[in-house]
C-alpha positions in Angstrom: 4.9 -11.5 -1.7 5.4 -15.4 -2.6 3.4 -17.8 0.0 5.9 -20.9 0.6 3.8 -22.8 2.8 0.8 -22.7 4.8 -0.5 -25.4 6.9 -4.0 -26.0 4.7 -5.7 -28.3 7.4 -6.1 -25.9 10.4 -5.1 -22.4 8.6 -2.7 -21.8 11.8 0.4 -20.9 10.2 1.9 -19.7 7.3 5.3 -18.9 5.6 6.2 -16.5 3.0 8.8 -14.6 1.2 9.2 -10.6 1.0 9.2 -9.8 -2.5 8.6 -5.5 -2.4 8.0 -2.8 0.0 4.3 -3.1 -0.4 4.7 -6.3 1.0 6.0 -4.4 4.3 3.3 -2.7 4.4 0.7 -5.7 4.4 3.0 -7.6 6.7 2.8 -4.2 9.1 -1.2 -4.4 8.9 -1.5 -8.0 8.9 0.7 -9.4 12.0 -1.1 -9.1 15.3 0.0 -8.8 19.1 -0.1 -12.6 20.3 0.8 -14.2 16.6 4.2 -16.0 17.2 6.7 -15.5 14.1 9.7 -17.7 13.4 12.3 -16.2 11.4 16.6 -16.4 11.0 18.1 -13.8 12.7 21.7 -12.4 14.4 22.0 -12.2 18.5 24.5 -11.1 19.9 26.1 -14.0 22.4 28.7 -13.2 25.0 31.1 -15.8 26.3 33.9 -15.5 28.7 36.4 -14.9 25.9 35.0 -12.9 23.5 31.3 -11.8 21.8 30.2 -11.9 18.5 26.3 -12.0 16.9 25.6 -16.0 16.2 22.8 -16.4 13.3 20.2 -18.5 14.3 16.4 -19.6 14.2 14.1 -18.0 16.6 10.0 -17.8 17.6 8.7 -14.5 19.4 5.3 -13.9 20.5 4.6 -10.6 19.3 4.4 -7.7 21.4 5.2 -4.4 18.8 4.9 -4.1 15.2 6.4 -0.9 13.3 7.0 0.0 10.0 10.4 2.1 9.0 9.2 3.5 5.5 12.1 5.4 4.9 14.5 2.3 5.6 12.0 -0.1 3.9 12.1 -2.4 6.9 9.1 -3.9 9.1 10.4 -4.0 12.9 8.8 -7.5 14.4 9.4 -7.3 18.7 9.1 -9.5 21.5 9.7 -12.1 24.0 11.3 -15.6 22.6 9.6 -18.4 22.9 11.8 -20.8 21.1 15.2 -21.4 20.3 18.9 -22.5 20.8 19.2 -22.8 24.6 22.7 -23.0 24.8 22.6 -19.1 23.1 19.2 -17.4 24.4 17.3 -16.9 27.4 13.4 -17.7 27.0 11.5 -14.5 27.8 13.9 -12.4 26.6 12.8 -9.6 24.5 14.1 -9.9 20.7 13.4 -7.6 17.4 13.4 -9.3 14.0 14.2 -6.5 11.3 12.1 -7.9 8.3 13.3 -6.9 4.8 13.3 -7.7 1.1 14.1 -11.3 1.0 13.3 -12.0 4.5 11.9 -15.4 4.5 9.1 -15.9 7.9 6.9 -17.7 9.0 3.6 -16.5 11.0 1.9 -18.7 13.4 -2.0 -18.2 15.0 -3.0 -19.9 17.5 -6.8 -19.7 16.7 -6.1 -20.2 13.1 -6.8 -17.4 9.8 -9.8 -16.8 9.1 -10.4 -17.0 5.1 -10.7 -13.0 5.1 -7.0 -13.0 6.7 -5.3 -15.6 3.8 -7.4 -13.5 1.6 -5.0 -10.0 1.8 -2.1 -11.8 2.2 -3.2 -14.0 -1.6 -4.0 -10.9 -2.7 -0.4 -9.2 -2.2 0.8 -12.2 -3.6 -1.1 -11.1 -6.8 -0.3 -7.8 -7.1 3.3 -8.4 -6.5 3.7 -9.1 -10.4 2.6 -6.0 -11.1 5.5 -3.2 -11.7 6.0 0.4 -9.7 5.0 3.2 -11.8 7.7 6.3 -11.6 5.5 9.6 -11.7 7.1 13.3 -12.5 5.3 16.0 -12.1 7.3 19.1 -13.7 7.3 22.9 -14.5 9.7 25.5 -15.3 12.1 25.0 -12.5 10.7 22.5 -10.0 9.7 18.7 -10.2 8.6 16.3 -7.8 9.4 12.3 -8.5 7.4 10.0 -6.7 6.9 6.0 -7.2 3.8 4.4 -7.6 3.2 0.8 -6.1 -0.2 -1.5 -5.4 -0.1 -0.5 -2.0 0.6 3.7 -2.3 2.7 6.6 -3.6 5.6 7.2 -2.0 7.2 10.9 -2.2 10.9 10.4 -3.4 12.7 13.7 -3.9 12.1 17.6 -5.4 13.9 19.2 -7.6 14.6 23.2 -8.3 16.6 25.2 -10.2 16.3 28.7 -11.3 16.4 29.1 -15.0 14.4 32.4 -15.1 17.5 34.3 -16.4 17.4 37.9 -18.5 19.4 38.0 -21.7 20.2 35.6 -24.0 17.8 32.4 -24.5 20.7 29.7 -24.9 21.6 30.3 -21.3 17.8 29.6 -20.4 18.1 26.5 -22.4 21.6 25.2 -21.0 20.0 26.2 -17.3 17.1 24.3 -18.4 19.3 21.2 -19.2 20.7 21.4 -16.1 17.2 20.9 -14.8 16.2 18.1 -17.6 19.5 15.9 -16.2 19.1 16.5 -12.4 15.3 15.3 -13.1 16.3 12.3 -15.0 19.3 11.4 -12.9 16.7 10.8 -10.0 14.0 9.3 -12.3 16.7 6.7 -14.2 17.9 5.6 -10.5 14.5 5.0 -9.5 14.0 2.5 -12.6 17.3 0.5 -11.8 15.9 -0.1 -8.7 12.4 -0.7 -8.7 13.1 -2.7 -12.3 10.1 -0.9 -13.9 10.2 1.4 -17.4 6.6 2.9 -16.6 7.0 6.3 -16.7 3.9 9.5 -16.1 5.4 12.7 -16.9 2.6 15.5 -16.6 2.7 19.1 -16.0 1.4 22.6 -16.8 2.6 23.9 -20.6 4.8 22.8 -22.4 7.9 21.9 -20.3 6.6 18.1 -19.7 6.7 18.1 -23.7 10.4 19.2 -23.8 11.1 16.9 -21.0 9.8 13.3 -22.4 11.9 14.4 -25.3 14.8 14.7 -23.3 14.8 11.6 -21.9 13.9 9.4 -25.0 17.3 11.0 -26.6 18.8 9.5 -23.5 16.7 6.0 -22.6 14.1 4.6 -25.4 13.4 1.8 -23.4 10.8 3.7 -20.7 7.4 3.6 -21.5 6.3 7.5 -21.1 2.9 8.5 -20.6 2.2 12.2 -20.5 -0.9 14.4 -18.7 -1.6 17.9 -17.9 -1.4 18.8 -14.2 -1.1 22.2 -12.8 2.2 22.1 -11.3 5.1 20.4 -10.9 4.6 19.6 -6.8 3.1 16.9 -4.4 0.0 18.5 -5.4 0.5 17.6 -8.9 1.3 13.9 -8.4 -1.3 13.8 -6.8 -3.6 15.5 -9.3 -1.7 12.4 -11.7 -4.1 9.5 -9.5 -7.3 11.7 -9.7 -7.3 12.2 -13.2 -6.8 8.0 -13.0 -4.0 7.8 -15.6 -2.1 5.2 -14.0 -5.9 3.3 -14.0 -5.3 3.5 -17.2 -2.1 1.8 -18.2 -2.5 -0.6 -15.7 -6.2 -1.5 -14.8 -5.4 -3.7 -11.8 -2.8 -0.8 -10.3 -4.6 -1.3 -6.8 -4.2 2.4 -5.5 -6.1 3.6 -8.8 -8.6 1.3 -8.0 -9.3 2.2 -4.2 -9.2 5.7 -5.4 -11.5 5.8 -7.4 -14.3 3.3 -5.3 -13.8 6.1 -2.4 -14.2 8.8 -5.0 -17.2 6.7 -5.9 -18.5 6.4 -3.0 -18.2 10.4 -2.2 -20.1 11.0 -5.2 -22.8 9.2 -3.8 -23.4 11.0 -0.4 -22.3 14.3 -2.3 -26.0 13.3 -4.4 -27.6 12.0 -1.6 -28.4 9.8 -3.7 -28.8 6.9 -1.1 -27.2 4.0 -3.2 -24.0 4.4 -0.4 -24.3 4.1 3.4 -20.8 4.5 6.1 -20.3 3.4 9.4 -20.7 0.0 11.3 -24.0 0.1 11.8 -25.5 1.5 8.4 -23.5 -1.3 6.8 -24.4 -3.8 8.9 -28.2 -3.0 8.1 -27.4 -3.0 4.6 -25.7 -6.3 4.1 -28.3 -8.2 6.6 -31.0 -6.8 3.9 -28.8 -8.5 1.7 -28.5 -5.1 -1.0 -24.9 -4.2 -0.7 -23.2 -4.3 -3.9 -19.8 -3.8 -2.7 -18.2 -3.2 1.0 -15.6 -1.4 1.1 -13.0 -1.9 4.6 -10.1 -0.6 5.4 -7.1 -2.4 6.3 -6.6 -0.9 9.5 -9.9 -1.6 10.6 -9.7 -5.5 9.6 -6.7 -5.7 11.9 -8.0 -3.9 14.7 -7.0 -5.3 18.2 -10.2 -4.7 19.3 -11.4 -8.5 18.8 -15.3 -7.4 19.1 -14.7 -5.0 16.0 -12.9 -7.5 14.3 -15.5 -10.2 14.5 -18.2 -7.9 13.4 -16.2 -6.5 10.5 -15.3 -10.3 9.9 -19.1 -11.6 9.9 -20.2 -8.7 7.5 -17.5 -9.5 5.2 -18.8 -13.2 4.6 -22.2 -12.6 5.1 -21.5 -9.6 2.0 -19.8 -12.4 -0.1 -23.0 -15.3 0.9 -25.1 -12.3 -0.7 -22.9 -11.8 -3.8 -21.7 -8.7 -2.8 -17.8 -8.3 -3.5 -15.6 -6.9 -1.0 -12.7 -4.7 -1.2 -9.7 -3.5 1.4 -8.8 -0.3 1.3 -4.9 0.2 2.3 -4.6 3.7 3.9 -0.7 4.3 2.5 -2.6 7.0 -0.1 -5.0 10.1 0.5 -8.0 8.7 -0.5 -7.1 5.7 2.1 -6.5 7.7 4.3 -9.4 9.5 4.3 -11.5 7.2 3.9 -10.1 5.9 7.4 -10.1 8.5 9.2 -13.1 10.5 7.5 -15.6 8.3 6.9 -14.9 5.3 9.5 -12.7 3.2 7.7 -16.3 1.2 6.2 -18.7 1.5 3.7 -21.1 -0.2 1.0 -21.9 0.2 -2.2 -25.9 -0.6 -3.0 -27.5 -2.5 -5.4 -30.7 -0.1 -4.6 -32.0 2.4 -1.6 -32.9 1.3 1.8 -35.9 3.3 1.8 -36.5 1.3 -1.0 -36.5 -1.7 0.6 -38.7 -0.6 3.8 -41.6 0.7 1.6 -41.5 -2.6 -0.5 -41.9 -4.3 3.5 -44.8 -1.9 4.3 -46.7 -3.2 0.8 
């Protein structure tokens, strides 16, 4: 994401460029019913002689925000507020289809608040940093999937059977078969995405024989190789708990947010009491002023629910006034997602145990 201009007086609106599909998915969580977005679009106008889609400039107040992953698209509807006359009718309902590229610009009548600016600056950030392909593979079945700063999207299987009898150069030709089908869907995936990061991991050996296979073909990917038990979803995702991809690039974001809500598991698995969930556990925590880091998820910053919002918005700042740091958790991976819908979408981090802090008080 590249911010082109934001109005840095009154923070009320904002325009920016769609550099990635992660971007999408920040634009999907970040837009609000009631913002008004300006963007160029097609309509279709019908005169007496003939009709034909017109570009043009137009405003909408929002109404409906979706997010077609499969089509990497953001879907933007509702009524026009603004544009040419002589080719619209004001009121009318109108859906922008937002894409890589798509230049817009996002208006709020009450302004951003800091913590708003603050996701869309940090997309803008991570934005430089490149997918990472991931393979997960074993004798006859592979899964590709590509990981971005914002999740891991599933892109394809593949299976063949080369379990044959006989002799072992039609295993080996069967297994080639394999190898290319594999790399066919791994080498589209880098012209695409522009990235030469490349996890291969798997059970035995056949990960071995497959990074050799494709450094005979491509020496420009950089291949990184792990042991996983198979070569399924379930394997790629076994790839982000063993935290590879933490390791080849520290500031890969969904690495990160995994392993904070693996950190902060590990804390109520000890009962240790250096980690407190929900709204009102955290809300204790930061007024005490021991919260280390708050964790929030990024549905839950862009609730409609303007009560929530405020509350979530007041413990964020009141985290940072303490020097707390505060993290948002997208929920486009398993760990974000169950840290939504599991543990209530919040959470902190403490620098020490509230019980701690009451028997200090009692003293």
């Amino acid at each position: 994401m590249k911010i082109l201009e934001m109005d840095e007086e009154k923070k009320r609106w904002i325009t920016i460029r769609i550099d990635n599909v992660d971007d999408l998915y920040t634009l999907y969580n970040f837009i609000r019913p009631g913002d008004i977005v300006t963007k160029k679009t097609r309509r279709k106008v019908q005169t007496e002689s003939y009709t034909q889609r017109k570009p043009m400039i137009l405003s909408i107040v929002v109404e409906r925000v979706s997010f077609a992953e499969f089509e990497e698209e953001l879907r933007i509807s509702g009524r026009i507020i603004e544009g040419p006359e002589q080719y619209i009718q004001l009121g009318a309902h109108h859906t922008f289809r937002v894409k890589i590229g798509s230049i817009l610009t996002i208006t709020r009548e009450e302004g951003f608040t800091d913590e708003d600016l603050e996701i869309l600056e940090e997309a803008e950030k991570l934005s430089a940093i490149p997918p990472i392909i991931l393979c997960a593979i074993e004798d006859g079945e592979a899964t590709v999937g590509l990981l971005t700063s914002r999740g891991l999207r599933i892109v394809g299987t593949v299976t063949r059977n080369i379990n044959v009898k006989g002799i072992s150069r039609d295993k080996k030709a069967l297994l080639g078969l394999f190898f290319a089908d594999v790399y066919k869907l791994i080498e589209k995936l880098k012209q695409e995405y522009n990235t030469n990061f490349l996890i291969v991991a798997g059970p035995g050996f056949t990960k071995d024989d497959f990074i050799a296979f494709i450094r005979e073909r491509d020496k420009d990917f950089r291949i990184y190789s792990d042991s996983v038990t198979s070569g399924t979803v379930s394997g790629l995702h076994e790839i982000l708990r063993r935290r590879l991809p933490e390791r080849i690039l520290q500031d890969q974001r969904i690495s990160l947010e995994t392993a904070k809500v693996d950190e902060i598991l590990a804390h109520i698995g000890k009962n240790d009491g250096l980690a407190v969930l929900g709204i009102d556990n955290v809300k204790r925590a930061v007024e005490l002023g021991i919260v280390q880091e708050l964790l929030v998820s990024m549905g839950l910053i862009n609730t409609t629910d303007k009560k929530l919002r405020d509350t979530i918005i007041d413990l964020i700042r009141k985290t940072k006034q303490f020097g707390g740091k505060v993290m948002f958790i997208s929920d486009a991976h398993p760990a974000g997602e169950q840290f939504k819908d599991a543990l209530g979408g919040i959470a902190a981090i403490l620098r020490f145990r509230l019980d701690y802090v009451f028997e200090a008080e009692k003293e």
